[in-house]
PDB file of N, CA, C, O and CB in Angstrom:
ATOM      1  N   UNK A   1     -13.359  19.281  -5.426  1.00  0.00           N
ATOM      2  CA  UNK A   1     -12.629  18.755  -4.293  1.00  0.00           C
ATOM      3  C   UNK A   1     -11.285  19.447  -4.126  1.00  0.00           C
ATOM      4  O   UNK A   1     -10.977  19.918  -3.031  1.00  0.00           O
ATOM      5  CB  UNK A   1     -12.434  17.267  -4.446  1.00  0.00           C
ATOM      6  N   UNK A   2     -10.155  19.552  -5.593  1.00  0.00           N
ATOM      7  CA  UNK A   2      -9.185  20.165  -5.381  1.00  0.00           C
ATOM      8  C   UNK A   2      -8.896  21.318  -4.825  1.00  0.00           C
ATOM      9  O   UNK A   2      -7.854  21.650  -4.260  1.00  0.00           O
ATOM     10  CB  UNK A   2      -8.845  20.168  -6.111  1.00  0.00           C
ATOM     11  N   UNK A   3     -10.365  22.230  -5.103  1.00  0.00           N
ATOM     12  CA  UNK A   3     -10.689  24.033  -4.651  1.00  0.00           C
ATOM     13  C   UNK A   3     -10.831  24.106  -2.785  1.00  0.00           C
ATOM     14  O   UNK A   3     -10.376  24.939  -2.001  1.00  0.00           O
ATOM     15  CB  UNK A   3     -12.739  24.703  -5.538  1.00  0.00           C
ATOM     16  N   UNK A   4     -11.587  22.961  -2.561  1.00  0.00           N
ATOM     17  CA  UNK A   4     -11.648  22.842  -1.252  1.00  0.00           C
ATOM     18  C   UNK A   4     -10.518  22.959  -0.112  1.00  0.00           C
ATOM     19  O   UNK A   4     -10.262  23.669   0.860  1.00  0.00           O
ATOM     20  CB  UNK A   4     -12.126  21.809  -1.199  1.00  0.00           C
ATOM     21  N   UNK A   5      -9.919  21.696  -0.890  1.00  0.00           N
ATOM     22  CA  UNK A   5      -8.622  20.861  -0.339  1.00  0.00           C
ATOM     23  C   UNK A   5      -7.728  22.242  -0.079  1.00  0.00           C
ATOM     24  O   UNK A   5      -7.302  22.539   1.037  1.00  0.00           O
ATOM     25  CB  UNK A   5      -7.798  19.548  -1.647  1.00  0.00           C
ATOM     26  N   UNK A   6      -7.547  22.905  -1.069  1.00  0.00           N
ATOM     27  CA  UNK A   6      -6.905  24.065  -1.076  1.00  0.00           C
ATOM     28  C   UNK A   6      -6.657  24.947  -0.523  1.00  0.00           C
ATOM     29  O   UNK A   6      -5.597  25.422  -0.116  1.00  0.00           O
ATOM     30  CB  UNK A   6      -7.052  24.454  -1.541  1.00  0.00           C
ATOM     31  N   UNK A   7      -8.657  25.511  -0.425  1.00  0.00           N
ATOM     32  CA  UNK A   7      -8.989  26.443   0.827  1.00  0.00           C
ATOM     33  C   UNK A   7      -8.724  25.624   2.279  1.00  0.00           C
ATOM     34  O   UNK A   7      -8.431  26.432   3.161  1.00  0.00           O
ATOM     35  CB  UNK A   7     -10.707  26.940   0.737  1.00  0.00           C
ATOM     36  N   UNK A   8      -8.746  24.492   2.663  1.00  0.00           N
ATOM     37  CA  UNK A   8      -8.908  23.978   3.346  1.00  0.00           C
ATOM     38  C   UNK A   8      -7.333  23.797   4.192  1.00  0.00           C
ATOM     39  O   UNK A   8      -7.222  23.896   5.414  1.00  0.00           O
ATOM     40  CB  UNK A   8      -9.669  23.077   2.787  1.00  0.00           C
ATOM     41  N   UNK A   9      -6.567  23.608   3.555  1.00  0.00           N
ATOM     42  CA  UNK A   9      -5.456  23.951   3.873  1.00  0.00           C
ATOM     43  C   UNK A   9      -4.540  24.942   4.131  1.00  0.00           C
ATOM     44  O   UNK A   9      -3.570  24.866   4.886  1.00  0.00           O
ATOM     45  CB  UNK A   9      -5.189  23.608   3.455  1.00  0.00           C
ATOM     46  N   UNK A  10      -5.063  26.309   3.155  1.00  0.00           N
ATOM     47  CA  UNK A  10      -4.786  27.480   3.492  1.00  0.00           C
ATOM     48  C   UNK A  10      -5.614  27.801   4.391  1.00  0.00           C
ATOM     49  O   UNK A  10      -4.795  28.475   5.015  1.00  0.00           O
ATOM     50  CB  UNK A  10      -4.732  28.279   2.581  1.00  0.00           C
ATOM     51  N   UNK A  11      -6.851  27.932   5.198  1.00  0.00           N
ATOM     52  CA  UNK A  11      -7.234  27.958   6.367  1.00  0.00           C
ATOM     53  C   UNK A  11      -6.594  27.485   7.845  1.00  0.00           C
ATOM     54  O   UNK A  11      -6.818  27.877   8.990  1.00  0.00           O
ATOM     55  CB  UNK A  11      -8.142  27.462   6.137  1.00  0.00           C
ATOM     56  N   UNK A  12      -5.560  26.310   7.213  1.00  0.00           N
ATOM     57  CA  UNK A  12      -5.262  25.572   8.692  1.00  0.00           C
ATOM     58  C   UNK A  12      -4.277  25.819   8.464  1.00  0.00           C
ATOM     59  O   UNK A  12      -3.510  24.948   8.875  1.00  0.00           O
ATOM     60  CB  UNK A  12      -5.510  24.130   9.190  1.00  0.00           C
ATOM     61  N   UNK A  13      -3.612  26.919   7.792  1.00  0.00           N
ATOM     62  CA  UNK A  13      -2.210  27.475   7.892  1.00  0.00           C
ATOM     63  C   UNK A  13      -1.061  26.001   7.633  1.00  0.00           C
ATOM     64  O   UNK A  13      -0.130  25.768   8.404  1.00  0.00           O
ATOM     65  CB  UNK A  13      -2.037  28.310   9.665  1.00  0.00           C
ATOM     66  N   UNK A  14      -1.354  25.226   6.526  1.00  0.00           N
ATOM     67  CA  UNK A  14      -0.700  24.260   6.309  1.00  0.00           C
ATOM     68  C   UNK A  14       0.584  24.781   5.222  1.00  0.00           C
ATOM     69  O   UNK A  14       0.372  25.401   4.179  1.00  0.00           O
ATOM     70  CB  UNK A  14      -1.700  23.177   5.853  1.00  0.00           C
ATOM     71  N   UNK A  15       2.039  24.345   5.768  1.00  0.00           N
ATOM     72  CA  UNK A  15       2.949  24.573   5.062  1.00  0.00           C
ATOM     73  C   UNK A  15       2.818  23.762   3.763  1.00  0.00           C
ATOM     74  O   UNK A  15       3.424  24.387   2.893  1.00  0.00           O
ATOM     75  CB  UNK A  15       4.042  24.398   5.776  1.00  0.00           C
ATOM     76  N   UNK A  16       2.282  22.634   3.262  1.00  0.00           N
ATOM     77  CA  UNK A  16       2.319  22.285   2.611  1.00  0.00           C
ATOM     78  C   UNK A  16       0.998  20.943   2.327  1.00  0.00           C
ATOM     79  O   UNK A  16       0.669  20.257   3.295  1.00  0.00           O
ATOM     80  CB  UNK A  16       3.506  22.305   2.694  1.00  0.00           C
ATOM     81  N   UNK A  17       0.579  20.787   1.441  1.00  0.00           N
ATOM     82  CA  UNK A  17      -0.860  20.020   0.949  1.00  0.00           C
ATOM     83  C   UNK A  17      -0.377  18.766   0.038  1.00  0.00           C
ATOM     84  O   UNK A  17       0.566  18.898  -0.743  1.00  0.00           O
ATOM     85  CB  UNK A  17      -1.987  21.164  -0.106  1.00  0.00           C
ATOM     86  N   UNK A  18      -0.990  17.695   0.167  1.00  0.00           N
ATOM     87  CA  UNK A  18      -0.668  16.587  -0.484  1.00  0.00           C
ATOM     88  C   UNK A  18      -1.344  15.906  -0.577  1.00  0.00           C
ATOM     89  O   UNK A  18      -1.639  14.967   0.162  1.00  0.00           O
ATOM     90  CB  UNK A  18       0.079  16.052  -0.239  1.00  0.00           C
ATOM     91  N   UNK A  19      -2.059  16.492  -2.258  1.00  0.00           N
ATOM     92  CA  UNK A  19      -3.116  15.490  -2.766  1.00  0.00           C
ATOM     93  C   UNK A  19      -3.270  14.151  -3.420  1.00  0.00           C
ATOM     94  O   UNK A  19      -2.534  13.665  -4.278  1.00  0.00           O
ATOM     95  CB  UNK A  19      -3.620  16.001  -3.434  1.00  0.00           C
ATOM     96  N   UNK A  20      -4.462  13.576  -2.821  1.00  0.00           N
ATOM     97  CA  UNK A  20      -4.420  12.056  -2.811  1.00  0.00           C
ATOM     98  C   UNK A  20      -6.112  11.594  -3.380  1.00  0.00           C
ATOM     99  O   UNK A  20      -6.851  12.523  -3.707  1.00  0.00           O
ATOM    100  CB  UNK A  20      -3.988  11.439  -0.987  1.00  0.00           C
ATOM    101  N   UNK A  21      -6.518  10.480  -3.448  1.00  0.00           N
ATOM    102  CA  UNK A  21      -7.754   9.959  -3.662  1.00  0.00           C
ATOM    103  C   UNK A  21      -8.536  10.740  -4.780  1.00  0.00           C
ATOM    104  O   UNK A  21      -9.705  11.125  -4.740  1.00  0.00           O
ATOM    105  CB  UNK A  21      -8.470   9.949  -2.379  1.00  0.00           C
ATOM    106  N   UNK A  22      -7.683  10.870  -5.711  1.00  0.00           N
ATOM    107  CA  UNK A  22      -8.173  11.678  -6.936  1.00  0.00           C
ATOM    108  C   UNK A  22      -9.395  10.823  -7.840  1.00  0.00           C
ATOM    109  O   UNK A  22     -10.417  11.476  -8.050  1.00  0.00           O
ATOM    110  CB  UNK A  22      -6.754  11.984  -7.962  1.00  0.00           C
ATOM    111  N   UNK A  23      -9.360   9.664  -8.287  1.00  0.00           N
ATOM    112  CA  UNK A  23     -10.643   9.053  -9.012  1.00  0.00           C
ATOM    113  C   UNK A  23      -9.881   8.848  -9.851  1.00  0.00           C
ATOM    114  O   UNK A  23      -8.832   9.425  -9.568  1.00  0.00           O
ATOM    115  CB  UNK A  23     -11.996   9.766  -9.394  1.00  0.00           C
ATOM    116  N   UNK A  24      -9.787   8.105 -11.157  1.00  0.00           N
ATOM    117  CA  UNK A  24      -9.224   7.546 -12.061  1.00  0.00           C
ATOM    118  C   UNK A  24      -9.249   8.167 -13.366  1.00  0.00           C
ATOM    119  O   UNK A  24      -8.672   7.911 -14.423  1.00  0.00           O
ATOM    120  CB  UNK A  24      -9.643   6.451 -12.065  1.00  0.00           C
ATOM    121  N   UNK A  25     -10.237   9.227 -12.933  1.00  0.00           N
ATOM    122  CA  UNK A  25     -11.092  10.613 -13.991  1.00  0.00           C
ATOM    123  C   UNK A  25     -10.157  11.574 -14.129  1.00  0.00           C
ATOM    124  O   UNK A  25      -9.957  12.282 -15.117  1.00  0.00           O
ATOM    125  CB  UNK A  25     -12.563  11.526 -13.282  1.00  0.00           C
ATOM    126  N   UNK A  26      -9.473  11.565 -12.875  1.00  0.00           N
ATOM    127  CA  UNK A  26      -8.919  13.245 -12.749  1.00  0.00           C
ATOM    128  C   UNK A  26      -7.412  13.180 -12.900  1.00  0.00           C
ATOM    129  O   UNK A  26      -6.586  12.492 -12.300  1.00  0.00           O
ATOM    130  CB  UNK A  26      -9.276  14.075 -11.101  1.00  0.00           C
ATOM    131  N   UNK A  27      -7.274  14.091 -13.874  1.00  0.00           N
ATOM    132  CA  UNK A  27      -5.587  14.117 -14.068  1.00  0.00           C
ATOM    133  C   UNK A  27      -4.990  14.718 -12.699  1.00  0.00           C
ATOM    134  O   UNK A  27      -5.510  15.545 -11.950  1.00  0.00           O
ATOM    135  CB  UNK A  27      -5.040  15.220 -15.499  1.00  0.00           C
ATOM    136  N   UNK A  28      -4.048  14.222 -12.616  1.00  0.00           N
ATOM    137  CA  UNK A  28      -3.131  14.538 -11.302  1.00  0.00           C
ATOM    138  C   UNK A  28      -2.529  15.864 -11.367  1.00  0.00           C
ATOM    139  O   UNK A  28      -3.036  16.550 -10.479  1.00  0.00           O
ATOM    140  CB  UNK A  28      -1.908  13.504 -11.118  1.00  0.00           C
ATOM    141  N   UNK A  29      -1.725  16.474 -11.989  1.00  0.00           N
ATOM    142  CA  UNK A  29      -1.355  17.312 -12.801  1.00  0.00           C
ATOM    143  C   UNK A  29      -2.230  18.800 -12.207  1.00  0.00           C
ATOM    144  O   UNK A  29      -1.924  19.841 -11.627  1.00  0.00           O
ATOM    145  CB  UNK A  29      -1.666  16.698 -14.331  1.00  0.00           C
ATOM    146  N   UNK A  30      -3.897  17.935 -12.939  1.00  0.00           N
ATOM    147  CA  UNK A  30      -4.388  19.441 -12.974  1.00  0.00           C
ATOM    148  C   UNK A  30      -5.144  19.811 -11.774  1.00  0.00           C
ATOM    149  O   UNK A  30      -5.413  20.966 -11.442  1.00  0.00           O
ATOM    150  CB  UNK A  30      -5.318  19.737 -14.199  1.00  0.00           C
ATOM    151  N   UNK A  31      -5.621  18.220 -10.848  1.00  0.00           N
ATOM    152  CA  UNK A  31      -5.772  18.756  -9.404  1.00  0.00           C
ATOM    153  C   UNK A  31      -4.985  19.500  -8.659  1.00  0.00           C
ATOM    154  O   UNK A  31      -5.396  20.423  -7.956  1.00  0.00           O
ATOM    155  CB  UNK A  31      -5.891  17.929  -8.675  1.00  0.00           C
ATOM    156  N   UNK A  32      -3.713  19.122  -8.770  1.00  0.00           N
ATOM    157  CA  UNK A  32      -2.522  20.139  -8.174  1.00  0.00           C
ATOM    158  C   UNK A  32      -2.640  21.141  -8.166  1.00  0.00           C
ATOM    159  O   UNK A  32      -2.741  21.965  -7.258  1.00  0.00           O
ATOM    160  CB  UNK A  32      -1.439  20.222  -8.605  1.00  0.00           C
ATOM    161  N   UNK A  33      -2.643  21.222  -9.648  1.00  0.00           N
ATOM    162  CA  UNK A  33      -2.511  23.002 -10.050  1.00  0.00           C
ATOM    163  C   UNK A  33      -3.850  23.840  -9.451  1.00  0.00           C
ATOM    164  O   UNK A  33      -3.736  24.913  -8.859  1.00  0.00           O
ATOM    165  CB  UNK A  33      -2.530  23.292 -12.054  1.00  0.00           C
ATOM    166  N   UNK A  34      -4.995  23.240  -9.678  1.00  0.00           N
ATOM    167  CA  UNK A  34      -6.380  23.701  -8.996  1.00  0.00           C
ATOM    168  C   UNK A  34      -6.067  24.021  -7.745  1.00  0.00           C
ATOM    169  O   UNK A  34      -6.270  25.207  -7.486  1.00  0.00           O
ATOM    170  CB  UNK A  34      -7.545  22.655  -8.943  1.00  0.00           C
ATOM    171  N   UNK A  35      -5.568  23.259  -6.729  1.00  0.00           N
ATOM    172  CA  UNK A  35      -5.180  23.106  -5.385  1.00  0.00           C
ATOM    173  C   UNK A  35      -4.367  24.583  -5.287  1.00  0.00           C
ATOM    174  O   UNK A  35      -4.805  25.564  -4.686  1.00  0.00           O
ATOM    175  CB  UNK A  35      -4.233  21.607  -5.082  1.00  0.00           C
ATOM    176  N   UNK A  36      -3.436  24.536  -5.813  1.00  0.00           N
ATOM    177  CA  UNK A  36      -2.570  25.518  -5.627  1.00  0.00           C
ATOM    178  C   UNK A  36      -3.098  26.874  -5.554  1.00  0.00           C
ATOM    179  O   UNK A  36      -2.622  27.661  -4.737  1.00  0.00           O
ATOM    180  CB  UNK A  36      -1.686  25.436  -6.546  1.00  0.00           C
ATOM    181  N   UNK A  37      -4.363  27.329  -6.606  1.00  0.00           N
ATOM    182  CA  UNK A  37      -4.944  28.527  -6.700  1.00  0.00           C
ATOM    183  C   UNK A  37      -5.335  28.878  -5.237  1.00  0.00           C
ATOM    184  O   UNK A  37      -5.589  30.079  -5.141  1.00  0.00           O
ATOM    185  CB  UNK A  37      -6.103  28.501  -7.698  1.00  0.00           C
ATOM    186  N   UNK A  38      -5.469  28.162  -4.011  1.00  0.00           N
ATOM    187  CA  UNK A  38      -6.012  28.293  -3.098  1.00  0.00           C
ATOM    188  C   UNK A  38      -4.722  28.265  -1.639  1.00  0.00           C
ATOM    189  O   UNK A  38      -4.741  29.098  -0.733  1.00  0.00           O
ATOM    190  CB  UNK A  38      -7.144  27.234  -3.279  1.00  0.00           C
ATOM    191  N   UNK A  39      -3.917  27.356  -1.718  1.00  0.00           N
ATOM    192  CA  UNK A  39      -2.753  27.560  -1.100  1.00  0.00           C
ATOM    193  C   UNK A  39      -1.753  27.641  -1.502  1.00  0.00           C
ATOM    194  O   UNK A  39      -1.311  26.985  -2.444  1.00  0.00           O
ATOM    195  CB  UNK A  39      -2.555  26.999  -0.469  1.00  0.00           C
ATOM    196  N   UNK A  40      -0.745  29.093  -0.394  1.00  0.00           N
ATOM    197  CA  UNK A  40       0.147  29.367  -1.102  1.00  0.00           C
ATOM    198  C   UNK A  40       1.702  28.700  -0.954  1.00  0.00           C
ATOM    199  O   UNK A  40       2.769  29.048  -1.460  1.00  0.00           O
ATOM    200  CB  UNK A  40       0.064  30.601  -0.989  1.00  0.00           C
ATOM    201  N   UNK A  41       1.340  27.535   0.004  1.00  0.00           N
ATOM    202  CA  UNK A  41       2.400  26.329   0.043  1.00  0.00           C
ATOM    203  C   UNK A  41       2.632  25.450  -1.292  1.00  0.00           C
ATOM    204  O   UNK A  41       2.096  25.707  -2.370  1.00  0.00           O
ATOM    205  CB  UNK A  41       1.918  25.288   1.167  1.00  0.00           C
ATOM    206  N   UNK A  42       3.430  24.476  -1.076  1.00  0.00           N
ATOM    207  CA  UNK A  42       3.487  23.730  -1.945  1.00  0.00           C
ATOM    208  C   UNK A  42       2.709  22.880  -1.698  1.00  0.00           C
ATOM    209  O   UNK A  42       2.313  22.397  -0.637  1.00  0.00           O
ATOM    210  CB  UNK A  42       4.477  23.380  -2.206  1.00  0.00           C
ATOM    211  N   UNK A  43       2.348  22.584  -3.359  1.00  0.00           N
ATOM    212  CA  UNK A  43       1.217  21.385  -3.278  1.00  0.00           C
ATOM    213  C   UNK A  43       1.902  20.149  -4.383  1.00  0.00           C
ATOM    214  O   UNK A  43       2.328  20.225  -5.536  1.00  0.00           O
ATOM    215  CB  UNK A  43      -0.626  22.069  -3.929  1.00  0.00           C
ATOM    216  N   UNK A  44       1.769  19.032  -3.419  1.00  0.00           N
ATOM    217  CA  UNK A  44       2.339  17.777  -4.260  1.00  0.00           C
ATOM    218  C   UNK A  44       1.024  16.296  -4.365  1.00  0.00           C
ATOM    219  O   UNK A  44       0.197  15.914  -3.537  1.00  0.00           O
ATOM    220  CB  UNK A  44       4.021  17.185  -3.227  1.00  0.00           C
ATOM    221  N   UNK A  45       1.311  15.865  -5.568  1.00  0.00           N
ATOM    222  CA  UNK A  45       0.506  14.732  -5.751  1.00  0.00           C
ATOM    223  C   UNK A  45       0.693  13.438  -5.261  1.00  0.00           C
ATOM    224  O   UNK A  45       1.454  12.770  -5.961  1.00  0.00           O
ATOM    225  CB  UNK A  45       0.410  14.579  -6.849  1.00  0.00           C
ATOM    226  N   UNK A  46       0.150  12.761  -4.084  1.00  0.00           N
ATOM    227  CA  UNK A  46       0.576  11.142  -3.620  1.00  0.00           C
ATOM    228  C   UNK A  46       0.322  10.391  -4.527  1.00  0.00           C
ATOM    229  O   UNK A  46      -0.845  10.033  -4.680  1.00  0.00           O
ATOM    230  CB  UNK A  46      -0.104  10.471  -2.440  1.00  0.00           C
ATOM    231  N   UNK A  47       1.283   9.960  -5.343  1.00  0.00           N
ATOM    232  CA  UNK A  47       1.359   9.355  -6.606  1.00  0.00           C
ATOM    233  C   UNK A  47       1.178   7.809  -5.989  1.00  0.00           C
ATOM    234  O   UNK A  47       1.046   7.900  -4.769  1.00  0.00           O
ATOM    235  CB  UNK A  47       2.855   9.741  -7.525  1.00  0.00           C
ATOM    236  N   UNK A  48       1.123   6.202  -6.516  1.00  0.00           N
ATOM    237  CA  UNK A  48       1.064   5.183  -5.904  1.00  0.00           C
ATOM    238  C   UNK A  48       2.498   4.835  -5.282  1.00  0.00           C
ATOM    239  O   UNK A  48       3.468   4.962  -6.030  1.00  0.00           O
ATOM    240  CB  UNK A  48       0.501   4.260  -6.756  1.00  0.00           C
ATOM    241  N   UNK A  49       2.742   4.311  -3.680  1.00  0.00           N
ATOM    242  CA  UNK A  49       4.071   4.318  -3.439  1.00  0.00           C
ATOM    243  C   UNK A  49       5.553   5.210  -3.321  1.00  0.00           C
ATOM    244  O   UNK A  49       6.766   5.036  -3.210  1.00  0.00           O
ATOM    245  CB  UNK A  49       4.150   3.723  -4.049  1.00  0.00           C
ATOM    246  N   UNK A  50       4.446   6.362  -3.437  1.00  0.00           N
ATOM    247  CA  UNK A  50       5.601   7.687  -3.320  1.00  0.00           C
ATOM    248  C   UNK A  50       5.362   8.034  -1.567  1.00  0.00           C
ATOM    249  O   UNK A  50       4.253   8.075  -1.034  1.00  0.00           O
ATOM    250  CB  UNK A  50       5.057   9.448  -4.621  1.00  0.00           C
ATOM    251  N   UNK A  51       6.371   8.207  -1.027  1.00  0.00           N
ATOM    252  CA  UNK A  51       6.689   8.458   0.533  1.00  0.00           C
ATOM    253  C   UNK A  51       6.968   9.900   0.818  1.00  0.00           C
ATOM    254  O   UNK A  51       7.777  10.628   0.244  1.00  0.00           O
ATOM    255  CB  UNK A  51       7.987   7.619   1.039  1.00  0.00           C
ATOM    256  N   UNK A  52       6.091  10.210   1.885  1.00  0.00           N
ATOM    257  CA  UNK A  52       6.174  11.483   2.640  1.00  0.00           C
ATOM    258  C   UNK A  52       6.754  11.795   4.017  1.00  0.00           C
ATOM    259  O   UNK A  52       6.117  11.437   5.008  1.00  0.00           O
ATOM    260  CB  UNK A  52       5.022  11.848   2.739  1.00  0.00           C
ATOM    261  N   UNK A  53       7.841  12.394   4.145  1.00  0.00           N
ATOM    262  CA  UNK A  53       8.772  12.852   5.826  1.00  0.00           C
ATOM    263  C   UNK A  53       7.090  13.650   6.361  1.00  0.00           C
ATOM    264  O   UNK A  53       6.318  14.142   5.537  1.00  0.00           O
ATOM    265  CB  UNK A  53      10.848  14.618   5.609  1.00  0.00           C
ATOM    266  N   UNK A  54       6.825  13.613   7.835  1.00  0.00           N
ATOM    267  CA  UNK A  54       5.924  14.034   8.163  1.00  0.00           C
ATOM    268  C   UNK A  54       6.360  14.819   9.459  1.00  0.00           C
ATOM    269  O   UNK A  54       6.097  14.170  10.472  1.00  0.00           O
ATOM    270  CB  UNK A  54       5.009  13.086   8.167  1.00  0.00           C
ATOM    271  N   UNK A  55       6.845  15.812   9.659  1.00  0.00           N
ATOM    272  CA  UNK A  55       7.884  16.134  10.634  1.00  0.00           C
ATOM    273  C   UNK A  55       6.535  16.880  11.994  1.00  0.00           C
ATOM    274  O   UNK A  55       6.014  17.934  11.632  1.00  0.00           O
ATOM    275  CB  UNK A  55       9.372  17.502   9.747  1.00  0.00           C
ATOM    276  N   UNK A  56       6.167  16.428  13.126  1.00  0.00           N
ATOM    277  CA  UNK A  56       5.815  17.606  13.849  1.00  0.00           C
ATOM    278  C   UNK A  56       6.145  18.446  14.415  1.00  0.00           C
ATOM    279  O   UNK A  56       7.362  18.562  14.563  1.00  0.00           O
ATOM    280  CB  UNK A  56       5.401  17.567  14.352  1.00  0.00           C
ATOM    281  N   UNK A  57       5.133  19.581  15.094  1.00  0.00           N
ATOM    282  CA  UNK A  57       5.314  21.122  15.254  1.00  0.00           C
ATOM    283  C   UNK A  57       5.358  20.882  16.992  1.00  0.00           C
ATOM    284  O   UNK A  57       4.801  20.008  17.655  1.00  0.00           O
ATOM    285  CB  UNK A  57       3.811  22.305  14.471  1.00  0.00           C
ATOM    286  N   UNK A  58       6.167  21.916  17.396  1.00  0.00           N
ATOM    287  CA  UNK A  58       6.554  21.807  18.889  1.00  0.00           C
ATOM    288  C   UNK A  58       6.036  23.573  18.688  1.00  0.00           C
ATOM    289  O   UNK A  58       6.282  24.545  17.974  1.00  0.00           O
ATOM    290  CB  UNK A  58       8.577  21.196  19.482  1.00  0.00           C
ATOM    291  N   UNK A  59       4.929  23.061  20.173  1.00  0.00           N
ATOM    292  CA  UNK A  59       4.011  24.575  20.294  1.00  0.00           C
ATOM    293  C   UNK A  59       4.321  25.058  21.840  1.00  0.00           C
ATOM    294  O   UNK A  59       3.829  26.100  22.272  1.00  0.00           O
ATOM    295  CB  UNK A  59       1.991  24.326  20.057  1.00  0.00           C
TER     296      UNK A  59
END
């Protein structure tokens, strides 16, 4: 999922990725880092109750 998320975001030219709905299995940590191999934004983990600025793009 993290490899996807990744490509998936570096496809849509996303400044930045913020992974969420990990499973209780998966260290947070190392989805990130997985994520990251794929985009070259920053990638952050939605930890429980952590808040994101969501700014939009004027085209």
């Amino acid at each position: 999922m993290w490899c996807t998320a990744g490509a998936s975001a570096a496809a849509a030219g996303a400044r930045r990725l913020v992974v969420t709905h990990l499973g209780p299995f998966l260290d947070p940590a190392q989805a990130v880092a997985r994520a990251g191999t794929r985009h070259d934004g920053p990638v952050e983990h939605a930890a429980p109750n952590r808040t994101f600025r969501v700014r939009g793009t004027t085209r």
